[in-house]
Backbone as numpy.savetxt, mean C-alpha at the origin, in Angstrom:
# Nx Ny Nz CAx CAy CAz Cx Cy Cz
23.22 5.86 -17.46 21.79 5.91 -17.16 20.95 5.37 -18.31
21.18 5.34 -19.22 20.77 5.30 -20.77 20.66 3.74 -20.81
21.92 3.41 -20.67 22.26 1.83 -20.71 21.20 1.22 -19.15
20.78 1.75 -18.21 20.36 1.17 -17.42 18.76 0.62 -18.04
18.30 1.76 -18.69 16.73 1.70 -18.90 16.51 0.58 -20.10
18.10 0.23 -20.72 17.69 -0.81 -21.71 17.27 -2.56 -21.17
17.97 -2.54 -19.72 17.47 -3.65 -18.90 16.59 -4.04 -18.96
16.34 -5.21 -18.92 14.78 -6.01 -18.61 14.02 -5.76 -17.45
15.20 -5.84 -16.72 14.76 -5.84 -15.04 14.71 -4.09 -14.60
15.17 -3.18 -15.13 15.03 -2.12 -15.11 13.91 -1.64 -15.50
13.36 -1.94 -17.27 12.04 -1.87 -17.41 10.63 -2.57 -16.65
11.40 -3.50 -16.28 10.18 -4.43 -15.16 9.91 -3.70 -14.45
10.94 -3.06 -13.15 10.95 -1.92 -12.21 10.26 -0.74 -12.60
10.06 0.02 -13.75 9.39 0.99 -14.15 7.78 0.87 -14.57
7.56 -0.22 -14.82 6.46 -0.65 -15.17 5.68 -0.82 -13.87
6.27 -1.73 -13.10 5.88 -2.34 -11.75 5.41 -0.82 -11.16
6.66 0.07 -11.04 6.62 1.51 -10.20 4.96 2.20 -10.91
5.04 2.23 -12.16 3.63 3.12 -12.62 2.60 2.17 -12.68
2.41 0.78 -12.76 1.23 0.40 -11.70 0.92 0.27 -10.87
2.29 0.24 -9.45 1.86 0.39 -8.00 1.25 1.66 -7.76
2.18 3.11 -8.66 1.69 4.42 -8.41 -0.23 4.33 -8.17
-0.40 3.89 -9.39 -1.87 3.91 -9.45 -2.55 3.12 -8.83
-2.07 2.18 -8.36 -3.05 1.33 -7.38 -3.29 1.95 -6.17
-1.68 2.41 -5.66 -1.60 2.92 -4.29 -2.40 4.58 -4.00
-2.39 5.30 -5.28 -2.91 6.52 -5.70 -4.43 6.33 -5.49
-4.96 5.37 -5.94 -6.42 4.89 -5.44 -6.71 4.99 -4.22
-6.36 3.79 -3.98 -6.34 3.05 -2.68 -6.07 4.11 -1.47
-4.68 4.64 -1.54 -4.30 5.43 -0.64 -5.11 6.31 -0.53
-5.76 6.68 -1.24 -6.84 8.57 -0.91 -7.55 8.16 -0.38
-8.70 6.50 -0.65 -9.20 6.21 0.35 -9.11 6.07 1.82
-7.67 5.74 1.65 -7.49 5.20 3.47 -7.06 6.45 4.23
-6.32 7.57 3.32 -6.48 9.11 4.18 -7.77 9.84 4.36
-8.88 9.38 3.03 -10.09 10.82 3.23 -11.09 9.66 4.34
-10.51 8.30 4.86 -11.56 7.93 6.04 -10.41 7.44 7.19
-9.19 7.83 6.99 -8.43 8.27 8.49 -7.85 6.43 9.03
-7.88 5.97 7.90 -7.32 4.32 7.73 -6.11 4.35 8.04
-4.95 5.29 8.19 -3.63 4.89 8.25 -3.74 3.86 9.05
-3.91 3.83 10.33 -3.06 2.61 11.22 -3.77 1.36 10.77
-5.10 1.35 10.28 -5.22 -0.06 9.69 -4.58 -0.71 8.57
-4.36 0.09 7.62 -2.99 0.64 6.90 -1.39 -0.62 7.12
-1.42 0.39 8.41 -0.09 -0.59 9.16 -0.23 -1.74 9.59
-1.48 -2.24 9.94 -2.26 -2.81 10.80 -1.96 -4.15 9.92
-2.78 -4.01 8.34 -2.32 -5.27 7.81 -1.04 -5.37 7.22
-0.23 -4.35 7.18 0.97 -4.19 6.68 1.66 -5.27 7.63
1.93 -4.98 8.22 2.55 -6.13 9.53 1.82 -7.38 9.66
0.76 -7.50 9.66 -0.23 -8.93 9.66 0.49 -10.06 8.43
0.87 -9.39 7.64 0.95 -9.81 5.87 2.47 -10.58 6.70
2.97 -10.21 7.72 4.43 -10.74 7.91 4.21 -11.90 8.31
3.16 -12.18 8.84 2.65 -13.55 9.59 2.92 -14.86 8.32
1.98 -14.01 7.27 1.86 -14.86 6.06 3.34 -14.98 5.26
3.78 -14.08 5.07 5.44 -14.65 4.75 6.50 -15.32 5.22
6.29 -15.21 6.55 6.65 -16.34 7.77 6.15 -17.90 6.86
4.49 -18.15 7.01 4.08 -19.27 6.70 4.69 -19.73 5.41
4.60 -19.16 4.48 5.42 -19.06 3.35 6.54 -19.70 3.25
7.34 -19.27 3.85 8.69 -19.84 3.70 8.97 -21.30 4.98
8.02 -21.01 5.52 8.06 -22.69 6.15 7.73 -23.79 5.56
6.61 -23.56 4.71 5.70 -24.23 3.94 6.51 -24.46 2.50
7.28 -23.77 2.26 8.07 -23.78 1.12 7.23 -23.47 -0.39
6.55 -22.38 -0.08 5.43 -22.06 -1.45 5.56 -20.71 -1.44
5.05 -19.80 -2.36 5.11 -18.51 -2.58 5.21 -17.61 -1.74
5.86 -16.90 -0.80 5.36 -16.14 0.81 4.25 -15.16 0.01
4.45 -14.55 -1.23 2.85 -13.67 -1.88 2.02 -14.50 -1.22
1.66 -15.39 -1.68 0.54 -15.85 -1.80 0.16 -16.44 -0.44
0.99 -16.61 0.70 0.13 -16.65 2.17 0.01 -15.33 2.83
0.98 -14.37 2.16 0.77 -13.09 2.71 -0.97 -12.95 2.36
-1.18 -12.70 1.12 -2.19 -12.19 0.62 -3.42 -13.20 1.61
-3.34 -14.10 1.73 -4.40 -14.77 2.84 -4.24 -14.80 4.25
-3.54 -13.79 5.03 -3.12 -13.44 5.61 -3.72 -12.00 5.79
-3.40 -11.57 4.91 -4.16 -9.93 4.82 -5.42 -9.66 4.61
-5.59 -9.95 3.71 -7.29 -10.62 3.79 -8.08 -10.56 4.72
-7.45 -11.75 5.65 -8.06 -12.26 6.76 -8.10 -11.27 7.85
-6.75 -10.65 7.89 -6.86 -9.71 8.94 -7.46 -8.14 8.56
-7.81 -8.29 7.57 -8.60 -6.73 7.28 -10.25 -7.12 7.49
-10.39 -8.50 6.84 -12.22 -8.87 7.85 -12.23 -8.68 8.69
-10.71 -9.20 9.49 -11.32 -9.35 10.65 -11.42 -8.54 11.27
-10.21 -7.33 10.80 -10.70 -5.68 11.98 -12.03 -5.63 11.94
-12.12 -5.76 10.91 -13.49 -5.11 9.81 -14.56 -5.37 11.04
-14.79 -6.91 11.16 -15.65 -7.78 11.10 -15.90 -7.32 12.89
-14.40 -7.62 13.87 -14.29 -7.49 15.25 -14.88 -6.19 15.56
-14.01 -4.72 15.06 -15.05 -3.78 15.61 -16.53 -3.38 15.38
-17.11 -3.51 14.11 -17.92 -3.83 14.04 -19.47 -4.40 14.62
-19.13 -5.89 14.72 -19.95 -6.55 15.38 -19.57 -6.82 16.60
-18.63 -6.27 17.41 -18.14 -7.43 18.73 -17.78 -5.92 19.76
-18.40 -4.62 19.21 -18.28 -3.40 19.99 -17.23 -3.57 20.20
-15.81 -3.79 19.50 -14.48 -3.33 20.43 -13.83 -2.19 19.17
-12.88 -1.48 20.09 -12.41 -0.10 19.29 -11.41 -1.07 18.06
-11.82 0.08 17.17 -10.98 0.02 15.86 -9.42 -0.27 16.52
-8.77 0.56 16.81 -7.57 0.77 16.81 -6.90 -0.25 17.77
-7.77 -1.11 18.72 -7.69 -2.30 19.84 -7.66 -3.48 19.30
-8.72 -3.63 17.80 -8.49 -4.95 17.15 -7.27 -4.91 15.94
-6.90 -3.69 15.28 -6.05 -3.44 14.62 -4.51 -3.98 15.27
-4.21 -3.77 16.56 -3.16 -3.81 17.49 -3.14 -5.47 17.58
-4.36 -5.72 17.76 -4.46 -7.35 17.79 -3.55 -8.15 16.59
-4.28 -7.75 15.67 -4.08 -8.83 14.44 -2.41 -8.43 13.99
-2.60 -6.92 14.02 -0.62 -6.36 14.03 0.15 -7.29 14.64
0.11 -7.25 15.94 0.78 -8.07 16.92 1.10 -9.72 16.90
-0.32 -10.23 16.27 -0.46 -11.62 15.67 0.29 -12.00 14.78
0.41 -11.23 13.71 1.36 -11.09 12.04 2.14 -11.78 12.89
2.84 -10.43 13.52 4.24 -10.21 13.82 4.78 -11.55 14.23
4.33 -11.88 15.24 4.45 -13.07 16.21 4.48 -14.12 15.60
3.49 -14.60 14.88 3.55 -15.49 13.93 4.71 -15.74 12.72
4.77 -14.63 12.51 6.07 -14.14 11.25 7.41 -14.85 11.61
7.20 -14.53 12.61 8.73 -14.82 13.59 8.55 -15.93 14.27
7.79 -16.80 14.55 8.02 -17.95 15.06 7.94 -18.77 13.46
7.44 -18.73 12.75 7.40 -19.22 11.35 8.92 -19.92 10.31
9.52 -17.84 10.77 10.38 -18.02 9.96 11.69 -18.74 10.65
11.88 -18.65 12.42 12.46 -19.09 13.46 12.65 -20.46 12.89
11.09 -21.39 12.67 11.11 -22.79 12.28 11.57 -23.48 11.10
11.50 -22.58 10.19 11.96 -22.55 8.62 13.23 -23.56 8.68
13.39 -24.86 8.10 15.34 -25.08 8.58 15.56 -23.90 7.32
17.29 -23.90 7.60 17.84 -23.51 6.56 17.84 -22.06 6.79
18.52 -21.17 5.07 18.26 -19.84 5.34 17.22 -19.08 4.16
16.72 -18.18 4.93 15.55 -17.30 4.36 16.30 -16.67 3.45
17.09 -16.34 2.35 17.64 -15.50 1.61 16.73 -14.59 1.07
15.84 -14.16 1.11 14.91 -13.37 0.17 13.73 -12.77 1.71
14.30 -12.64 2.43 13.53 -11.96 3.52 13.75 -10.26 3.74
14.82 -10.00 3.49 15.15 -8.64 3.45 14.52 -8.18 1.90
14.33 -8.81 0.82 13.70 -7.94 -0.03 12.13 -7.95 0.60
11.55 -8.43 1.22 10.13 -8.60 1.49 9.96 -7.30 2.99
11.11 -7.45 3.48 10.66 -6.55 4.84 11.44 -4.83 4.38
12.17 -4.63 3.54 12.73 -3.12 2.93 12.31 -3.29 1.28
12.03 -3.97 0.62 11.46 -3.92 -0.50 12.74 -4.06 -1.43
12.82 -4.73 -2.76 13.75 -4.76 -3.78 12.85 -4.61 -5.36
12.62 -3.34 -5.76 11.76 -3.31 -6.99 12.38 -3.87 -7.96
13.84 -3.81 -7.85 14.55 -4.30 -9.38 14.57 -6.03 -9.09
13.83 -6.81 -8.04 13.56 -7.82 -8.69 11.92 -8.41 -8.56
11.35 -7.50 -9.56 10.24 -7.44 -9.77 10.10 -8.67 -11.02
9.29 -9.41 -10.91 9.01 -10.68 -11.90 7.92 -10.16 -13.45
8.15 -10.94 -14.35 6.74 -10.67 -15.25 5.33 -11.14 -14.55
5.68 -12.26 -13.24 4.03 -12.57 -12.88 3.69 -11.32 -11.84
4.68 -10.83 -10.77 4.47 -9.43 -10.18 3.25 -8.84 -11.30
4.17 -8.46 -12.13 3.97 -7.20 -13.18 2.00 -7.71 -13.26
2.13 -8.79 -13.91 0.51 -9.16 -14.23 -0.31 -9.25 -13.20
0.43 -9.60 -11.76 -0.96 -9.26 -10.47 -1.41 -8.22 -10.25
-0.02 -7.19 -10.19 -0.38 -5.97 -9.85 -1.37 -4.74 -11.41
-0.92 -5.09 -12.52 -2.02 -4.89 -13.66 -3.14 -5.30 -13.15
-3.34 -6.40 -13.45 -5.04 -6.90 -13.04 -5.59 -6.15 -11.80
-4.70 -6.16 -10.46 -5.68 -5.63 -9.52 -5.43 -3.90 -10.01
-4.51 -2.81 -10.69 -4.92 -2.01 -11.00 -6.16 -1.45 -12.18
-6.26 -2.64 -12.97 -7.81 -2.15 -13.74 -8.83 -2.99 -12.80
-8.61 -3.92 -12.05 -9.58 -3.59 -11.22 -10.38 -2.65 -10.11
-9.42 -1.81 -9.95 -9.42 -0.58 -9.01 -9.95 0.14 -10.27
-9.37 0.90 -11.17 -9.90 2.05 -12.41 -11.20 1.85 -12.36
-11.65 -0.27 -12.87 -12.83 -0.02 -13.43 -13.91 0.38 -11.71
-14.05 -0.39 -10.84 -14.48 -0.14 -9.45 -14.80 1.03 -9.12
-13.61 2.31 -9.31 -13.68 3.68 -9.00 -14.48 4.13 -9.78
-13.86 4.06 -10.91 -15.03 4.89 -12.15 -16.44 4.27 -12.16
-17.04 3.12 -11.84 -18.52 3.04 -11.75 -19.17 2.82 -10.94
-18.25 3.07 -9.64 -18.96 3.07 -7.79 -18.57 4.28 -7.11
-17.80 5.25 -7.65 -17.28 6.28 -6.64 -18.14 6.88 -5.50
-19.18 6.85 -6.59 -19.91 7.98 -5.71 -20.78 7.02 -4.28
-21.03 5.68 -4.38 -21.18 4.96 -3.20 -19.97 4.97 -2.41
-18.78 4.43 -2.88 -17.37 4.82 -2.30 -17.52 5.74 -1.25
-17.88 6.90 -1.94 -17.80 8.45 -1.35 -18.24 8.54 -0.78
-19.90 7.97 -0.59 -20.84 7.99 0.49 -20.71 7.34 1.61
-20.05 5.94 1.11 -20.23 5.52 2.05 -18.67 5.44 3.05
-18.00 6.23 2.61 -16.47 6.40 3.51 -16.96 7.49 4.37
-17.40 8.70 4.30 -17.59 9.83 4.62 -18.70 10.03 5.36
-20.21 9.21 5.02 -21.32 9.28 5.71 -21.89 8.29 5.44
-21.65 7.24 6.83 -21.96 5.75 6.71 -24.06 5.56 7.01
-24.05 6.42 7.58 -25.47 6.62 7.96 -26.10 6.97 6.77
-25.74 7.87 5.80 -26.90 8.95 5.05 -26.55 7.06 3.86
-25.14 6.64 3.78 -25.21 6.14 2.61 -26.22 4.67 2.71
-26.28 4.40 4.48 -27.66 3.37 4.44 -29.29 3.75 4.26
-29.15 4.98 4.55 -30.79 5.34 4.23 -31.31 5.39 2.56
-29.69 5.73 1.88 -30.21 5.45 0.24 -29.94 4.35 -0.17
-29.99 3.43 0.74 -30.20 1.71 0.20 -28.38 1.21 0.13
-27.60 1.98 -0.02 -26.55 1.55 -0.29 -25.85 0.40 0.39
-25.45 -1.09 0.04 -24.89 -2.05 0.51 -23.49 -1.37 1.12
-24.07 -0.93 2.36 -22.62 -0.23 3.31 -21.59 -1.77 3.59
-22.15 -2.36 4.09 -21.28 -3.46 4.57 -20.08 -4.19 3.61
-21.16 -4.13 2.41 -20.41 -5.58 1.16 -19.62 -4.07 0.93
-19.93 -3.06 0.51 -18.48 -1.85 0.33 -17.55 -1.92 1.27
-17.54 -2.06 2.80 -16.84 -2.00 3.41 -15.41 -2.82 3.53
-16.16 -4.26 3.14 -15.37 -5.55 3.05 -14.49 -5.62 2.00
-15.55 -5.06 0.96 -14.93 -5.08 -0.53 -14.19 -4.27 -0.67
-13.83 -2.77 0.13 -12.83 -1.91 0.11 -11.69 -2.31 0.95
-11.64 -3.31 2.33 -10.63 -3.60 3.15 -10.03 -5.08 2.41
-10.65 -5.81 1.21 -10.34 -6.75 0.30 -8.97 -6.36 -0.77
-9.73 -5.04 -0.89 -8.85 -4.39 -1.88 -7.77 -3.75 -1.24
-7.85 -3.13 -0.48 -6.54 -2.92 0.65 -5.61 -3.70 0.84
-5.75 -5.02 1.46 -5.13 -6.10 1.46 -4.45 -6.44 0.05
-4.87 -6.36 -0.71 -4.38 -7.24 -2.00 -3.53 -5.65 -2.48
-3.45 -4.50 -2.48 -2.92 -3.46 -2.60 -1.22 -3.50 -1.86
-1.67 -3.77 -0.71 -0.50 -3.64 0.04 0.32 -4.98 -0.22
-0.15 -5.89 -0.25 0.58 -6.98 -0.73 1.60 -7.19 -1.95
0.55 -6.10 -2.96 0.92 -6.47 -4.17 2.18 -5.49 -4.41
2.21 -4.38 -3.12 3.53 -3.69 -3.48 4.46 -3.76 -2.24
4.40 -4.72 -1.66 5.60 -5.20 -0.90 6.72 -5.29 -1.51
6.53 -5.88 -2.77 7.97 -5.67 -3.89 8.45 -4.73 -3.56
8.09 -3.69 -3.74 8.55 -1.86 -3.97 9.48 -1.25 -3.27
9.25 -1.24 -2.19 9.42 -0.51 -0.87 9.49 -1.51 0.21
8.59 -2.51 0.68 9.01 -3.72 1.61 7.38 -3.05 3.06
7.33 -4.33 3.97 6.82 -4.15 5.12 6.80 -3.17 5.89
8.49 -2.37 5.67 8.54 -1.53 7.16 8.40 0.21 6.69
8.49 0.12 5.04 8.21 1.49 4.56 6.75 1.36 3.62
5.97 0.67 3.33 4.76 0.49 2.68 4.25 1.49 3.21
3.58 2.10 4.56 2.43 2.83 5.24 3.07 4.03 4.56
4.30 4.17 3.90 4.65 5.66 3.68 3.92 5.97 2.03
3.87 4.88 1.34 3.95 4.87 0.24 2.24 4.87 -0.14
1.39 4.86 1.06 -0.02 4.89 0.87 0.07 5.75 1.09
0.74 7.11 1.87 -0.01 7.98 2.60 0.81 9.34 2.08
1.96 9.20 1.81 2.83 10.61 2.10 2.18 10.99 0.68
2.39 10.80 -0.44 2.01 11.01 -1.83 0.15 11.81 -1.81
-0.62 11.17 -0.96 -1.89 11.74 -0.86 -1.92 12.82 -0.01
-1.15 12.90 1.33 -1.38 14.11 2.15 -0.65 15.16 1.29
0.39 15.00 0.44 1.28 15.90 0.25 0.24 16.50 -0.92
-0.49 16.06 -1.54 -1.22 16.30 -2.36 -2.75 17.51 -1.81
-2.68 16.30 -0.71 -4.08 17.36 0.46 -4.09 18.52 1.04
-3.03 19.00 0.69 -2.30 20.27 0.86 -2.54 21.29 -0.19
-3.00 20.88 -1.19 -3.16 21.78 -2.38 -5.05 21.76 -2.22
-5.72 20.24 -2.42 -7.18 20.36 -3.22 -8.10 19.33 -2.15
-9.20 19.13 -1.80 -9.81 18.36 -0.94 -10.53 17.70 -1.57
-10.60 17.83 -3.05 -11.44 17.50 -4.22 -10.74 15.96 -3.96
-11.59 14.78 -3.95 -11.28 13.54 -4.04 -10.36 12.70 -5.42
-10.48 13.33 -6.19 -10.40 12.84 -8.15 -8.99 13.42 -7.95
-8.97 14.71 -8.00 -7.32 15.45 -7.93 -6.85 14.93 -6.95
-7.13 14.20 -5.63 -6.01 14.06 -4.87 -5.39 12.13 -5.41
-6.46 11.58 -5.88 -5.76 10.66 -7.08 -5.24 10.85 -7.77
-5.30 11.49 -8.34 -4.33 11.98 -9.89 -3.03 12.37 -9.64
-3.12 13.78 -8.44 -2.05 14.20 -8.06 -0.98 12.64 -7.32
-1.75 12.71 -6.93 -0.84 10.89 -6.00 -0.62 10.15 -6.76
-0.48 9.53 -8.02 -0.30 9.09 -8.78 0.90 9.97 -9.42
0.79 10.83 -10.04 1.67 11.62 -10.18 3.10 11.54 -9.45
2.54 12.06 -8.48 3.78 12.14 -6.95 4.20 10.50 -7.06
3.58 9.17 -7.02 3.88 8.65 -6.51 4.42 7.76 -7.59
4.15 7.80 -8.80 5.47 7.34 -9.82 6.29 8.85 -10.28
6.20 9.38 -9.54 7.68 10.56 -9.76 8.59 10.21 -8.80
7.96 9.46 -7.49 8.95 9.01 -6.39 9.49 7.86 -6.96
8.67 6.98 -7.37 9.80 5.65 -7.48 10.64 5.72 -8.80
10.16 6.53 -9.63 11.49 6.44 -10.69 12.28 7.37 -10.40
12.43 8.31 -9.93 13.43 8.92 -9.08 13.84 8.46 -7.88
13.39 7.42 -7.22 14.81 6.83 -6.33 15.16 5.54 -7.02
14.59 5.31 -7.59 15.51 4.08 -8.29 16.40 4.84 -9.09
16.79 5.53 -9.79 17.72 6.34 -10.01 18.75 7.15 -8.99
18.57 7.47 -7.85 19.13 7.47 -6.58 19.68 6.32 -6.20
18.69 4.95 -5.83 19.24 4.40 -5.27 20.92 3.48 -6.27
20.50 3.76 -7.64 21.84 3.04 -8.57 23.09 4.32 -8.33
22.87 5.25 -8.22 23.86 6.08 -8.09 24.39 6.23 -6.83
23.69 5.78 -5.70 24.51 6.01 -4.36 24.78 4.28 -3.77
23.95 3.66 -4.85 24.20 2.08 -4.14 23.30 1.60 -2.88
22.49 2.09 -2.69 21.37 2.43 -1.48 20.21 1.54 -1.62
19.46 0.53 -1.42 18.23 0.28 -1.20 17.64 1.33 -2.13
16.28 0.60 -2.98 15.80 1.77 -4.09 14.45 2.06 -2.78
14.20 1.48 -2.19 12.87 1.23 -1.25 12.53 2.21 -0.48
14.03 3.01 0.42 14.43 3.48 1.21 14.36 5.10 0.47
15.25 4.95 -0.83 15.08 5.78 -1.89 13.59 6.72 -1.75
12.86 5.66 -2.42 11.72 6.10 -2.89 10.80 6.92 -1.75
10.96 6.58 -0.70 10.31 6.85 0.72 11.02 8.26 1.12
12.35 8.69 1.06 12.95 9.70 0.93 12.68 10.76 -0.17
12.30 10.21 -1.63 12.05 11.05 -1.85 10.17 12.07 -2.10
9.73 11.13 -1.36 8.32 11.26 -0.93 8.20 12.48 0.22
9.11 12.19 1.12 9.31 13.23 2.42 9.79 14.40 1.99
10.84 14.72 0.83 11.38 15.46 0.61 10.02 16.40 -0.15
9.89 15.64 -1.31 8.72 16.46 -1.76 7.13 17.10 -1.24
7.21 16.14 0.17 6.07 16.79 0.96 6.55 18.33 1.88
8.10 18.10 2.56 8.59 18.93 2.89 8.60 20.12 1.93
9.27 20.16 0.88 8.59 21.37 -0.38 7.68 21.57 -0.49
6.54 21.02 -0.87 5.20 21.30 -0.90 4.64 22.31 0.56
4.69 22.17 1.87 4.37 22.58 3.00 5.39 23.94 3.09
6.70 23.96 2.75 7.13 25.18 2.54 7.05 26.16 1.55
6.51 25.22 0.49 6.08 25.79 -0.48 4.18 27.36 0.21
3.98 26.36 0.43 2.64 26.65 0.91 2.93 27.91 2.65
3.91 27.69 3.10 4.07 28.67 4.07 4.94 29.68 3.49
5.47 30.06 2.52 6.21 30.82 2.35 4.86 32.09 1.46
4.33 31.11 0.61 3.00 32.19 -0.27 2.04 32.67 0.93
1.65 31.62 1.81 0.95 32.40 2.82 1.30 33.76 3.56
3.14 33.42 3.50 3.31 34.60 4.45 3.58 36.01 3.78
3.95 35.56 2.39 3.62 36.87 1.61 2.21 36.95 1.28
């Protein structure tokens, strides 16, 4: 174990893990304290469209994902919104679109996709030094954002009405929070992959919502939880030989499962 942490690519993985923690620790409390999961999933799957294009095109699949996601978080944004149709009807849309696209994309691709299974279950241990620097940058961009907008944040996730009567630019927050979503989930596709990401926004914050409703602690705590999960299944996953992705998502469930029994057992005494 000793000899593992002297790795490059091991330390990459640890580094990568405690800046996704905190991005996703952000990010994620937002998309539970305003009930975002399935949009959540919504561009999680959209982003497949763009890795499809990616590998047809023969250029970064990041980098069409990320315009890809983008696009489809305006556009929930933008469709229910202005065009009166339900949230969860245009979400299904653009999901469905990814998908479809993803797969006729990668269908066309000649040749073989070798690097598609780290993108759809996640491979942290081959996390790059440019990974490492996207996902830095967009996490002090989140720190600095939180710490000198929260309280519009707050207002305007929770009470979209009261936060337009105090002048607050509801809209450009709105965009600018489903901007940051997108580039969140993208940026930790490394980690965990497409088909376990929605776990890695969400289980770490509810398991947390269980203790405090206080917004600040259920960041902190998720952060916490959520680089205690990935360096503990990457340590799982080298000892059983397992996907670390799969790992990490397991041990997220496990610790929410404790936490909730934790919490029914004091109740019942």
């Amino acid at each position: 174990m000793i000899e593992l942490v002297g790795y490059t690519f091991f330390q990459y993985a640890l580094i990568g893990s405690l800046l996704t923690a905190i991005a996703c620790g952000i990010v994620g409390t937002y998309i539970v304290s305003r009930r975002f999961v399935f949009i959540c999933g919504g561009i999680t799957h959209a982003s497949f469209g763009g890795l499809g294009l990616g590998f047809y095109l023969g250029i970064n699949p990041i980098v069409t994902a990320m315009v890809f996601s983008v696009f489809s978080a305006l556009g929930v944004e933008w469709v229910s919104k202005s065009h009166h149709i339900r949230e969860d009807s245009a979400i299904a849309g653009f999901w469905s679109l990814g998908m479809a696209l993803g797969v006729i994309f990668i269908f066309l691709t000649p040749g073989y996709t070798p690097n598609l299974s780290a993108y759809l279950f996640g491979n942290i241990l081959m996390v790059s030094r440019t990974d490492i620097i996207c996902i830095a940058l967009l996490t002090l961009a989140l720190v600095i954002l939180f710490s000198l907008f929260l309280r519009e944040i707050l207002y305007t996730a929770f009470d979209r009405e009261f936060a337009m009567t105090q002048g607050l630019p509801v809209k450009w927050i709105e965009y600018g929070m489903m901007i940051l979503i997108a580039a969140t989930i993208v940026f930790s596709i490394r980690l965990v992959g497409i088909m376990l990401l929605m776990s890695l926004l969400t289980l770490p914050q509810i398991t947390v919502n269980l203790f405090t409703a206080d917004f600040k602690k259920i960041i902190l705590g998720s952060i916490f939880i959520g680089f205690l999960g990935c360096v503990t299944g990457l340590f799982l996953s080298y000892q059983l030989n397992v996907p670390a992705g799969a790992c990490i998502i397991l041990i997220f469930v496990i610790l929410f499962l404790l936490a909730k029994g934790y919490l029914y057992l004091t109740r019942k005494q």
